[in-house]
N, C-alpha and C positions, 0 to 999 in steps of 0.2 A: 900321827899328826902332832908337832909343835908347834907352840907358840913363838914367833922371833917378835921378843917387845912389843907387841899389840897394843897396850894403854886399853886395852878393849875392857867393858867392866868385868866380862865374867871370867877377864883374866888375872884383876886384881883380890889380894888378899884383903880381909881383916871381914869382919861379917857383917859388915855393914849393906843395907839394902844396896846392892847395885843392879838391879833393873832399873832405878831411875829414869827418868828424864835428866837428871842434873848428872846423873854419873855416866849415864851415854853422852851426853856433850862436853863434859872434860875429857874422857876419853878420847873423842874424835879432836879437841884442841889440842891434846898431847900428842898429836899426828902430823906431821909435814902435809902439807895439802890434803889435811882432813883424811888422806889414807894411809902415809907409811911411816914407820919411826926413824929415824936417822940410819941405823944399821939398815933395815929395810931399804931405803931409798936409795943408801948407796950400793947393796945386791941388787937390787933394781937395773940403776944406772949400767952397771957392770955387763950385764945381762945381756940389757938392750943393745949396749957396745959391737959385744961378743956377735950378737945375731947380726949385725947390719956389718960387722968386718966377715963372719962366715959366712955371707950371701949377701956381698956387694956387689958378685958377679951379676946377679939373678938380678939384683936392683936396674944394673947398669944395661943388660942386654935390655929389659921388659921398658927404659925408659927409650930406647933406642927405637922398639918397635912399636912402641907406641905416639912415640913424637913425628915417624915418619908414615904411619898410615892412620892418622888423628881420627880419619869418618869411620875406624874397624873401633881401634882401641884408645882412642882418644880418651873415652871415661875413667880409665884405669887411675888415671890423676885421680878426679872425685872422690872414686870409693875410699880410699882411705878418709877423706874429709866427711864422709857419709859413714861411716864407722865409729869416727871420733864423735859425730855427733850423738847415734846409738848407746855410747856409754856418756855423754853429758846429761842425755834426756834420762837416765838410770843415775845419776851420781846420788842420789838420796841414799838408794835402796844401795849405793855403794860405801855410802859413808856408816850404813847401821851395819854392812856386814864386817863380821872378825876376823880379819887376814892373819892367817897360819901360813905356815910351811908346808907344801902338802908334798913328801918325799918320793910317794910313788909314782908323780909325773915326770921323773927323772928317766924313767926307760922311753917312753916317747919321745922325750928332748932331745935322748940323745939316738931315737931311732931315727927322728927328723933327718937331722943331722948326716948319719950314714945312707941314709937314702938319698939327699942332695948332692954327696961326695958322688955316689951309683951314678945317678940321674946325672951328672954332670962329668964324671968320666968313663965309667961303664959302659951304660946307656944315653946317650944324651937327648935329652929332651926337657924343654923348657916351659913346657905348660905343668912336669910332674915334680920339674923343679918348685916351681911355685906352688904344689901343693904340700912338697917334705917344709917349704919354706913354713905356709899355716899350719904344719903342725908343730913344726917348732914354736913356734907364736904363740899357738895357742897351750901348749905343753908350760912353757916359760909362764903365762900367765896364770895358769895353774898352778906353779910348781910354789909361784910367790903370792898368792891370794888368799892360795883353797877354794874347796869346793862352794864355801858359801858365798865369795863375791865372785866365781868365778861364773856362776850362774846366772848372773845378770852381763857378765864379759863373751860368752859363749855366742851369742848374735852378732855382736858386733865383728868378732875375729872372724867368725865362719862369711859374714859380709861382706870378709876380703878376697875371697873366691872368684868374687864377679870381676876382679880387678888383673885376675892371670890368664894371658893371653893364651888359646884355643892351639890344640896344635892342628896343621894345617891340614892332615890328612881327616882329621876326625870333622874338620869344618868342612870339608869339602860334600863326605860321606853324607852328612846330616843337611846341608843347604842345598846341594845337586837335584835330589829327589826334591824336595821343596820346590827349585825353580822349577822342574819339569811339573809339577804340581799347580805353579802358579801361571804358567804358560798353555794351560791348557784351559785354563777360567772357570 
């Protein structure tokens, strides 16, 4: 695990008390929005790019099917605003964590990755698209967090689950028996 410019105290030198109060809050002002340093922000940026050009399709199909059957998957919009709020209601305990580089989330980034490539030419299916999608996500916020703010990010990405549409066999399989269930009283 590396440090990328943190400003974090226990990343500064000289031996001066840094558990502070006053030296964790310079720290987190020497942060662009209290979490990233400039270098950071702009791998961030980059990241994020990267993900939403490598599974624009996934975006574009799941807005598709979900704008035209609103009463199935209408919520799918929400969750993500129900996620962003997940990690607002945490931004404390996000702002005292020390964002590191954490390198070994690199093999899941990039299994995401080839699995959505699979799931999208191999196999196609679009409910398992959207799950190589969260692990990319969540791999990516790993990779640029670390372990210790990624622990408070962990709920909020796995929250994005409720938001990828069912494949149809599997809904059928699991609601069938249900209705024959709920038809008999």
């Amino acid at each position: 695990m590396t440090s990328i410019e943190t400003n974090h105290p226990a990343a500064s030198s000289a031996g001066a008390a840094t558990d502070s109060p006053e030296a964790t809050a310079a720290a987190v002002r020497g942060r662009l929005a209290g979490l990233f340093t400039p270098s950071g922000l702009v791998l961030s940026i980059l990241v994020l790019m990267g993900i939403v050009w490598v599974f624009h399709r996934w975006f574009s199909v799941q807005h598709f099917q979900s704008s035209n059957n609103v009463e199935d998957w209408g919520h799918s919009y929400v969750i993500p605003l129900i996620s962003g709020f997940l990690v607002w209601r945490r931004r404390q305990e996000l702002l005292a964590s020390r964002f590191t580089v954490f390198w070994p989330a690199v093999a899941p980034f990039m299994l995401g990755i080839v699995c959505y490539v699979f799931f999208l030419v191999g196999l196609p299916n679009h409910m398992l698209q959207g799950a190589s999608l969260l692990l990319t996500i969540g791999s990516a916020a790993l990779l640029l967090t670390g372990p210790e703010a990624f622990r408070w990010l962990f709920l909020p990405i796995a929250f994005l689950a409720f938001g990828i549409t069912i494949s149809e066999k599997i809904m059928l399989e699991v609601t069938f028996p249900l209705q024959l269930l709920a038809a008999q009283g």
